[in-house]
N, CA and C atoms as a LAMMPS dump frame, in Angstrom:
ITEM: TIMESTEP
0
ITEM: NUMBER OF ATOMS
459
ITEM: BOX BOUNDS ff ff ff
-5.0000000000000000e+02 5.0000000000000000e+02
-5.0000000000000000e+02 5.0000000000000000e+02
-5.0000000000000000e+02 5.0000000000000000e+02
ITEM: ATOMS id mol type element x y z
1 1 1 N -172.678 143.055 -167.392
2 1 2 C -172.427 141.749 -167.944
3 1 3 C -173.762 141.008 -168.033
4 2 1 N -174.194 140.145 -168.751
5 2 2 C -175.609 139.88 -169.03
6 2 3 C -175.061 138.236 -168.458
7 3 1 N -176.329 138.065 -167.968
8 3 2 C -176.744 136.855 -167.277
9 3 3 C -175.864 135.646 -167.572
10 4 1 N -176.107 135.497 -169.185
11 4 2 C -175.73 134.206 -169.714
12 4 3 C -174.246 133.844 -169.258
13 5 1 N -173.533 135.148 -169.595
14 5 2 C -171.957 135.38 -169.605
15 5 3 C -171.84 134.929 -167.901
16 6 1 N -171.976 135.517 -167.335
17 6 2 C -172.189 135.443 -165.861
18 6 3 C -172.396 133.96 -165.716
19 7 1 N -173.143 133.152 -165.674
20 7 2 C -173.906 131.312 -165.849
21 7 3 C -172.596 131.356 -166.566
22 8 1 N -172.16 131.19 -167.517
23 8 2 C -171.064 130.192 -168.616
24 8 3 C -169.765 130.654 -167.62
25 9 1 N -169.672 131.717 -167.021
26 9 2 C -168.391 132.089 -166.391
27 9 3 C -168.157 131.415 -165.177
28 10 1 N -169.445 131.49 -164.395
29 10 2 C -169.851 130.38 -163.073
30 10 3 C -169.411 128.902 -163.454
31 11 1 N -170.325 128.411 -164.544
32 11 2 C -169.981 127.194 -165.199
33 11 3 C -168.512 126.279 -165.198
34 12 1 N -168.319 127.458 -165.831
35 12 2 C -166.839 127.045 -166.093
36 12 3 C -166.026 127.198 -165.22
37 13 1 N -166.016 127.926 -164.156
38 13 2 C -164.953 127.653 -162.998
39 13 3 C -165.984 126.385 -161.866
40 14 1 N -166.916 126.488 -162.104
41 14 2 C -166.923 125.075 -160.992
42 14 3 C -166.526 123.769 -161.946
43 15 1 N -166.531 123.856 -163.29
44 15 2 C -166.257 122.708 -164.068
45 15 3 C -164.365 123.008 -163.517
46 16 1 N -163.485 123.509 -163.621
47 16 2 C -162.433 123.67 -163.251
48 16 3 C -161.819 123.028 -161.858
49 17 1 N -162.602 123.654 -161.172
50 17 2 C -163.172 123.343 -159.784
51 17 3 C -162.879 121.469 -159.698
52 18 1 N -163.762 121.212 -159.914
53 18 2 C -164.233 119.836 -160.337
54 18 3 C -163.446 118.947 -160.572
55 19 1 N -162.58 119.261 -161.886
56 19 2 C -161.801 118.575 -162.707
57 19 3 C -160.265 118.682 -161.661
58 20 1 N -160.174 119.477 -161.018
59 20 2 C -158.901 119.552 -160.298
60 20 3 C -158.843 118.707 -159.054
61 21 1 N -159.96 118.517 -158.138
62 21 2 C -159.568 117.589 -156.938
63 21 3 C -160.179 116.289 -157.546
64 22 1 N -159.845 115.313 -156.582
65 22 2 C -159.813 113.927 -157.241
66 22 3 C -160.452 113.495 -155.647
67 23 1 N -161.289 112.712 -156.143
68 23 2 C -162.415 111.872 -154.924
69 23 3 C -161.976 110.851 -154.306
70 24 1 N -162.088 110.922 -152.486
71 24 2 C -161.04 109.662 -152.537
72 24 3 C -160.858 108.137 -152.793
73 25 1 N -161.807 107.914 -153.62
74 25 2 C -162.338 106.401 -154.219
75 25 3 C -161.811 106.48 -155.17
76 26 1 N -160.816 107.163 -155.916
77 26 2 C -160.325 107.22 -157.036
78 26 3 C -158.565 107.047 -156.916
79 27 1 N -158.631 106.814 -155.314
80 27 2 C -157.192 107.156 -155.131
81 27 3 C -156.795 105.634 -154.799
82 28 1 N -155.809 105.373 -155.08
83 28 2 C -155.31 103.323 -154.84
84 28 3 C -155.025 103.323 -153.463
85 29 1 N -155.517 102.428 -153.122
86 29 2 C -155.367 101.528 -151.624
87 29 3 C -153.362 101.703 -151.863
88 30 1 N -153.499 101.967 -150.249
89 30 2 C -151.712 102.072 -150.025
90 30 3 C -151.279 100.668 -149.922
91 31 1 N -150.44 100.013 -150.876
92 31 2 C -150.107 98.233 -150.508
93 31 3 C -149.082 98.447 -149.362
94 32 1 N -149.608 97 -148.505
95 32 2 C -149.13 96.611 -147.024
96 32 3 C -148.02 95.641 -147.587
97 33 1 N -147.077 96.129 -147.347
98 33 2 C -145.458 95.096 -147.822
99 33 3 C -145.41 93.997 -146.183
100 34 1 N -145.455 93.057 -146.591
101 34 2 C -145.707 91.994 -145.376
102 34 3 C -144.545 91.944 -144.633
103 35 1 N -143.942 91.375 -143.29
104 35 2 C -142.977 91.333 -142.649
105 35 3 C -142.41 90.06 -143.213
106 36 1 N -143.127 89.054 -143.151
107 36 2 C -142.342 87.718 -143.963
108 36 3 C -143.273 87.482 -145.014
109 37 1 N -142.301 86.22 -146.168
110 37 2 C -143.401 85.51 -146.709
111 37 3 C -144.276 84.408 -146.285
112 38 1 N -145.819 84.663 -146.968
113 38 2 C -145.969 83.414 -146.517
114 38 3 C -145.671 82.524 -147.54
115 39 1 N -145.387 81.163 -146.525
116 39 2 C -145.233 79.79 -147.502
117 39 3 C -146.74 78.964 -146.819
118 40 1 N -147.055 78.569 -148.033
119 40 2 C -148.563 77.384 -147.745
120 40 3 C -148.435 76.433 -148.663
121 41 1 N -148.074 75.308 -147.313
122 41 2 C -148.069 74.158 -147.915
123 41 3 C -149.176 73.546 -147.845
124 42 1 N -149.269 72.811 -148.602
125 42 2 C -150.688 72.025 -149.338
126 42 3 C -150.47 70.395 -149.538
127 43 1 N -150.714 69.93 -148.248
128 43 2 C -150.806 68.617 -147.84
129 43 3 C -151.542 67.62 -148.04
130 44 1 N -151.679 66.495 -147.693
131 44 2 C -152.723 65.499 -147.696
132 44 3 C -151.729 64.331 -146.51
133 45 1 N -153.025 63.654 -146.23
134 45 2 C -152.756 62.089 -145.047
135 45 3 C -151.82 61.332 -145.768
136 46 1 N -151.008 60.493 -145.208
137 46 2 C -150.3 59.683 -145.606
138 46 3 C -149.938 59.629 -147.087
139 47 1 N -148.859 61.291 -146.718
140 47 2 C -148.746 61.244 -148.189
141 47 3 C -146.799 61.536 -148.04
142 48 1 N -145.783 60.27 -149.02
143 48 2 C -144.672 60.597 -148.294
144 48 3 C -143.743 61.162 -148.78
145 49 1 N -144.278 61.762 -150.474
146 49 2 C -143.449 62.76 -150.312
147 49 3 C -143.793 64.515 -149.698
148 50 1 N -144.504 64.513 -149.018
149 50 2 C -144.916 65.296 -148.121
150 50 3 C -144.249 65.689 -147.09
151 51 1 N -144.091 64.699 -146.564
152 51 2 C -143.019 64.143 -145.489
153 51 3 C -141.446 64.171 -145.896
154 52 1 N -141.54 63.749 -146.901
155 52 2 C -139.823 63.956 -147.18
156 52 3 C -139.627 65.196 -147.292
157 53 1 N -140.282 66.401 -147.99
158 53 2 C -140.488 67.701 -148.078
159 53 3 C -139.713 68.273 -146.812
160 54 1 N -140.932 68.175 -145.747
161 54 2 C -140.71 68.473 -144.258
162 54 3 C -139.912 68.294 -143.65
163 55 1 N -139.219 66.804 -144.193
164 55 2 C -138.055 66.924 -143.177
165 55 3 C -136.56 67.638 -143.993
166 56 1 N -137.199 67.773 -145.581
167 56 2 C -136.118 68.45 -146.348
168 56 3 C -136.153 69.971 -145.982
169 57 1 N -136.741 70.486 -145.481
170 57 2 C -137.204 71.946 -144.692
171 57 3 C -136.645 72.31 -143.219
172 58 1 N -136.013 70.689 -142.815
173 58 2 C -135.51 70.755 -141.487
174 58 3 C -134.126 70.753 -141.457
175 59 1 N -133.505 71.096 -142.627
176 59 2 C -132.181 70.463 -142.958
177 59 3 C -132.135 72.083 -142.421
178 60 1 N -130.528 72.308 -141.811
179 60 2 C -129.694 73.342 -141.531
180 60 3 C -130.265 74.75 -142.238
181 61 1 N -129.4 75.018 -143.844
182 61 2 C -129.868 75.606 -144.391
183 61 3 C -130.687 76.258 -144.615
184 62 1 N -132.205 75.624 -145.11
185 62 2 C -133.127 75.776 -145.273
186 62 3 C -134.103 76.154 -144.02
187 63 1 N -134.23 75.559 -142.918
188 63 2 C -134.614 75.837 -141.779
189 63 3 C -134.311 77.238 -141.535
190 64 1 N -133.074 77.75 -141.174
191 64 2 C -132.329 79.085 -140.678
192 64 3 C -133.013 79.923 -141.972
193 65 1 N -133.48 79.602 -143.135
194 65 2 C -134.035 80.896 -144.111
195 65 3 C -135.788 80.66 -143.718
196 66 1 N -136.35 79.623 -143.391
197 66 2 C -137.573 79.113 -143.314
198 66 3 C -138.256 80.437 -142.201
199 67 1 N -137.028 79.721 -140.828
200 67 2 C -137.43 81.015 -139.904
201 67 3 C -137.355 82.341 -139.779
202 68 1 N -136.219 82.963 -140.244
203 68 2 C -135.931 84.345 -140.354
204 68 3 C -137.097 84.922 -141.213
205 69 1 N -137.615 84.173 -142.665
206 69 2 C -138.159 85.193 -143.519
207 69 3 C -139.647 84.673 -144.235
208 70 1 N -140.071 83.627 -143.765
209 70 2 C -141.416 82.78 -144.205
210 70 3 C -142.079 82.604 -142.878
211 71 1 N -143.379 82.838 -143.096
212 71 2 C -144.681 82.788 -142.384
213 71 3 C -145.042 80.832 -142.9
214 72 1 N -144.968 79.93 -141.917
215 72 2 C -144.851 78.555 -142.56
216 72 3 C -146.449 78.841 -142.189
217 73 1 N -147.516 78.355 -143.23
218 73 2 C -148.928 77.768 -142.76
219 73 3 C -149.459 76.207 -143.609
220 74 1 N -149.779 75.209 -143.085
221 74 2 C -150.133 74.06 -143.656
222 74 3 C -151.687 74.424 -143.594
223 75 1 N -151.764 73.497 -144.709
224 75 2 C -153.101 73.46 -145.384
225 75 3 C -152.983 72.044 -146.079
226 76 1 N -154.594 71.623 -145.23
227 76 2 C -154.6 70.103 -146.633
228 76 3 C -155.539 70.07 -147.588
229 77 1 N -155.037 69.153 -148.813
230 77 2 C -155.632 69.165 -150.149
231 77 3 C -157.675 69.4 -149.87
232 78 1 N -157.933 69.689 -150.538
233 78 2 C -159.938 70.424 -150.22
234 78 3 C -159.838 70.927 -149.326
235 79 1 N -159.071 71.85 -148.943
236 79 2 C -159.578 72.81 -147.889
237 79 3 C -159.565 74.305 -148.862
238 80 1 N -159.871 75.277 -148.209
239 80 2 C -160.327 76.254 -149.58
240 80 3 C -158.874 77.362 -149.303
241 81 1 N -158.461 77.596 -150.489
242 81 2 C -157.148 78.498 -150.73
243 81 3 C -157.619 79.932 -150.667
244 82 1 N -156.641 80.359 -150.657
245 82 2 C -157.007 81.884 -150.661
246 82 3 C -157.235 82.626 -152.183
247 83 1 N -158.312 82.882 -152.492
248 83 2 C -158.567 83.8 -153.582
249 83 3 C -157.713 84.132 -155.056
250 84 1 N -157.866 83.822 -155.792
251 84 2 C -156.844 83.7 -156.76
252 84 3 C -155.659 82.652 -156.868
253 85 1 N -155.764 81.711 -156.375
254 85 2 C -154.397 80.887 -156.092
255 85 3 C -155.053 79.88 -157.134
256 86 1 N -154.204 78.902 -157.802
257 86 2 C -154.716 78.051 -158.982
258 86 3 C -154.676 76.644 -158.053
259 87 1 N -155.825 75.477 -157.823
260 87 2 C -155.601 74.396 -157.425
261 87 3 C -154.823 74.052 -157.4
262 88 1 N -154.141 73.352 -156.629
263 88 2 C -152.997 72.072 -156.667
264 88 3 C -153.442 70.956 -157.532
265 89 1 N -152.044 70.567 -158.002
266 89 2 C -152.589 69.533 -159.084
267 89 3 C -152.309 68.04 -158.727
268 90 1 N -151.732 68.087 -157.434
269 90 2 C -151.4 66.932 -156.195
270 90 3 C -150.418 67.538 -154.904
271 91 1 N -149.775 66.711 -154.424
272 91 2 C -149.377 67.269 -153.217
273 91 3 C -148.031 66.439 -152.926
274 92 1 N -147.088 67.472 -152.533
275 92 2 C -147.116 68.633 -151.964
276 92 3 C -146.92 69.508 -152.915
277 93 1 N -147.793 70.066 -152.448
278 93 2 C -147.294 71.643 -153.404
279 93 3 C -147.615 73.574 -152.459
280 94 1 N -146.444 73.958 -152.612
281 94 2 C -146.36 74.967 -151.861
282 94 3 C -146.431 76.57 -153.129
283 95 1 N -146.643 77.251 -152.348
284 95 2 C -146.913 78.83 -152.491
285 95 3 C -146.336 79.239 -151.86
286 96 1 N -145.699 80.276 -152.47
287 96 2 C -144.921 81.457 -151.822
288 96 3 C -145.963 82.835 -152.165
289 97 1 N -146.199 83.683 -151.171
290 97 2 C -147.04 84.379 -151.025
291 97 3 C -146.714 85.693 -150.431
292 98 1 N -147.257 86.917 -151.282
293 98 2 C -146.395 88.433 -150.343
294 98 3 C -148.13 88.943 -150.043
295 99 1 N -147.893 89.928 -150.131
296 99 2 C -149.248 91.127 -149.774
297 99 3 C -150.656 90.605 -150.337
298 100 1 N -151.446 90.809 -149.216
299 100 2 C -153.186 90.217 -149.701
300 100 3 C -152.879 89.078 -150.867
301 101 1 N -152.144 87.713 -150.673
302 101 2 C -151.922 86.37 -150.988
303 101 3 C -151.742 86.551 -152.544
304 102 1 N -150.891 87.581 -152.929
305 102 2 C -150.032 87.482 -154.094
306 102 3 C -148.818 86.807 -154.568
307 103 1 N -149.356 85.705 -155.519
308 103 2 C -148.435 84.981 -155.624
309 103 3 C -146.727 85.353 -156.053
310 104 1 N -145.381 85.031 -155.371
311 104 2 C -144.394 85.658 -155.997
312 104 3 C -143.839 84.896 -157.267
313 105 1 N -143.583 83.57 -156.484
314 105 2 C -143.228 83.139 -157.831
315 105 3 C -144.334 82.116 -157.816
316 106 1 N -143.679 81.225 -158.883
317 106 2 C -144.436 79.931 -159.031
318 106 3 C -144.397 78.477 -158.482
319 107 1 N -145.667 77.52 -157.821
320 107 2 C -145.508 77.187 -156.912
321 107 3 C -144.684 75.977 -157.164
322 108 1 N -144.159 75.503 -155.732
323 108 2 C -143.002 74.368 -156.246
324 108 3 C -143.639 73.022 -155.843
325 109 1 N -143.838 72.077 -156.815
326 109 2 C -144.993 71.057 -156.617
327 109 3 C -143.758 69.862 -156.496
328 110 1 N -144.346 69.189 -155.441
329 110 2 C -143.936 67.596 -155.311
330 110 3 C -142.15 67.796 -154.695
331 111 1 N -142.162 66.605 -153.812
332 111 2 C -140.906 66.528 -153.157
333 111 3 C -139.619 67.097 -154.098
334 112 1 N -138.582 67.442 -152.855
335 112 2 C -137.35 68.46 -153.622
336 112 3 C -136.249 67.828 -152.816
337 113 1 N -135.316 67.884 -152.988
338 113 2 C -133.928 67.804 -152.575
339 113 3 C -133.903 69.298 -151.823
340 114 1 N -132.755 69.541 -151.217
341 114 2 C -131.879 70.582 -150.686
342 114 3 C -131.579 71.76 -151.447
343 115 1 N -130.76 71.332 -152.333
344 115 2 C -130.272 72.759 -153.566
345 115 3 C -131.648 73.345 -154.259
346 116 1 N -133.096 72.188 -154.423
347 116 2 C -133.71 72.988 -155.573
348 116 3 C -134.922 73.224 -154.474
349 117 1 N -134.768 73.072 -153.129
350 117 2 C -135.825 73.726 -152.229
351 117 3 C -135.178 74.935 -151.676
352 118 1 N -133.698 75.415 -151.63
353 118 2 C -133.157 76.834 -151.459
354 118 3 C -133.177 77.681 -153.001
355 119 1 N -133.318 76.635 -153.555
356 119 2 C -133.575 77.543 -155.343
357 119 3 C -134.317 78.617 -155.177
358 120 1 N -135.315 77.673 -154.352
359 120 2 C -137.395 78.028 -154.442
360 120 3 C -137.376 79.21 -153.444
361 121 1 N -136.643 78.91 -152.136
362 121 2 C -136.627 80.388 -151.34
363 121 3 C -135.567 81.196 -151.332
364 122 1 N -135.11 81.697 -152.048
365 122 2 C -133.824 82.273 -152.453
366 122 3 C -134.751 82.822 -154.139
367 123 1 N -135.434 82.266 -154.613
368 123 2 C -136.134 83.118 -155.917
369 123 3 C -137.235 84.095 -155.24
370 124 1 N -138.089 83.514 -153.918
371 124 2 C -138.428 83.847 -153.048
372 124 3 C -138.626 85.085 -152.899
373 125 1 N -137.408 85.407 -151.899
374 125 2 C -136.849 86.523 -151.3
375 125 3 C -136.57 87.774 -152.699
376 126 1 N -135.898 87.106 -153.439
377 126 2 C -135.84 88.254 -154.8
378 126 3 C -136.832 88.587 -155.584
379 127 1 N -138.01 87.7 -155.543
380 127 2 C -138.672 88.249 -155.959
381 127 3 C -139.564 89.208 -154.694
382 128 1 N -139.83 88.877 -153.909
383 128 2 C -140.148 89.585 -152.785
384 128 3 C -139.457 91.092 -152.772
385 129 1 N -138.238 91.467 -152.905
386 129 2 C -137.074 92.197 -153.033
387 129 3 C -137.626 93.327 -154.589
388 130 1 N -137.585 92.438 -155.267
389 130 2 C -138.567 93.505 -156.743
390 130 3 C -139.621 94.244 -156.778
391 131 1 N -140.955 93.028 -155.747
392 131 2 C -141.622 93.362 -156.154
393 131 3 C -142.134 94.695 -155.141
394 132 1 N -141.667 94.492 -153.95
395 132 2 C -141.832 95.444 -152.894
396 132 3 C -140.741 96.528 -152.776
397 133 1 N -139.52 96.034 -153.014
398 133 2 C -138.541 97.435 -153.218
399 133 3 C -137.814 96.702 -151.68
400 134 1 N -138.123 95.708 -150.838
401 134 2 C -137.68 95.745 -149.431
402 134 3 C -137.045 94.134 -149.314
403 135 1 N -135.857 94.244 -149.195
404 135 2 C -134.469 93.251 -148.947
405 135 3 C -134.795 92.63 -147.757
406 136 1 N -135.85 91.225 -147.433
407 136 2 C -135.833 91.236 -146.291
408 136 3 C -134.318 90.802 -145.487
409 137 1 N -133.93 90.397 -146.18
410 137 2 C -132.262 89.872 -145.515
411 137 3 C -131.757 91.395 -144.918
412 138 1 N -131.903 92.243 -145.619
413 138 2 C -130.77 93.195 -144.712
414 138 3 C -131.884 93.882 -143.848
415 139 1 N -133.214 93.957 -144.035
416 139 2 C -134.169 94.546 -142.794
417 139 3 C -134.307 93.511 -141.822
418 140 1 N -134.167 92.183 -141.803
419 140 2 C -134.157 91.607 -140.745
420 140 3 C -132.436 91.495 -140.063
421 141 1 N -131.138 91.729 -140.812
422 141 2 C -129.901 92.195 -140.152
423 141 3 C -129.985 93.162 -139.338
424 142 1 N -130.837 94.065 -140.281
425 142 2 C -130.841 95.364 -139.313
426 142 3 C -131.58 95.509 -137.961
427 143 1 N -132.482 94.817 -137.991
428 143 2 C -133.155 94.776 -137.081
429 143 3 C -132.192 93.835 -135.666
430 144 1 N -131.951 92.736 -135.891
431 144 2 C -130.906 92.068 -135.268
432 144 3 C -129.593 92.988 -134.718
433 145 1 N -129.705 93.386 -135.748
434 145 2 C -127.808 94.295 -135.032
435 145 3 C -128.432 95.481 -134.152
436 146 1 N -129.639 96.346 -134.309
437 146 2 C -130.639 97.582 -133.235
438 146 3 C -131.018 96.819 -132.269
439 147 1 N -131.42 95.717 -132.326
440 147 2 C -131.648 94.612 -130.853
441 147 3 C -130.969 94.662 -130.11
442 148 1 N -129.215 94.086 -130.677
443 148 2 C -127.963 93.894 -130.154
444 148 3 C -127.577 95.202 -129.714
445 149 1 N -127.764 96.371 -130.225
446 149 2 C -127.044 97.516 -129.885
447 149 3 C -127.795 97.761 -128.556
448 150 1 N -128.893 97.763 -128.407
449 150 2 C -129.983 98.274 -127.532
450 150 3 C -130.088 97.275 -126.75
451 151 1 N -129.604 95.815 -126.407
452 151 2 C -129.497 95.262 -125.279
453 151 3 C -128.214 95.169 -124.7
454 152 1 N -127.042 96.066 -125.513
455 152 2 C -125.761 96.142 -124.826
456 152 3 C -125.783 97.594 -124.165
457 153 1 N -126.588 98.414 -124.31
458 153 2 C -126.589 99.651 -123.274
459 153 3 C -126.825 99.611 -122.433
């Protein structure tokens, strides 16, 4: 077999070679599906519908979903947001937030009533639910009822 043939035959199986494994910088970061969402509210001083917010967050309802499935963090107006998040355009205005501070939905600006602040976490959770594939309502049941089983043995 003459040289060349030999080189183009070499060639071509390390080009084969090559083309078949994949480097691992080429491979996507595994996404971290968060345990809750976060919510970041975005405050300012003596500001009252801020306050009405807060205590609309304390109502029954809303509270019992606040704790089970939101990470609550306050933040006030000029303090620096996390990376990609669009200014507030006054306050209050909150974010709902899943994996490395991806926004789920869109944020809900300025004081709310009851029905359209469970709107906001209840779109929340479903979108949370889409975008991750993971129901936190029935992984945090489940988790609750393996607690219960395992502190009645």
């Amino acid at each position: 077999m003459s040289t060349l043939l030999k080189s183009l035959l070499f060639l071509s199986l390390m080009f084969l070679f090559l083309s078949c494994s994949s480097p691992e910088e080429n491979k996507e970061p595994k996404l971290v599906v968060p345990d809750k969402i976060t919510l970041l509210f975005v405050t300012q001083p003596s500001c009252p519908s801020c306050d009405k917010l807060e205590e609309t967050m304390q109502l029954a309802k809303p509270k019992e979903l606040l704790e089970k499935y939101f990470d609550f963090t306050k933040i006030y107006l000029g303090e620096k947001l996390p990376d990609g998040l669009i200014e507030p355009n006054g306050t209050p205005t909150v974010y709902f937030l899943g994996s490395d501070n991806e926004v789920l939905v869109e944020p809900m600006i300025g004081e709310k009533e009851e029905p359209a602040l469970m709107e906001f976490l209840e779109d929340a959770l479903l979108e949370f639910k889409n975008t991750y594939k993971v129901d936190l309502v029935e992984k945090i049941k489940n988790q609750q009822i393996k607690e219960n089983n395992e502190t009645t043995v």
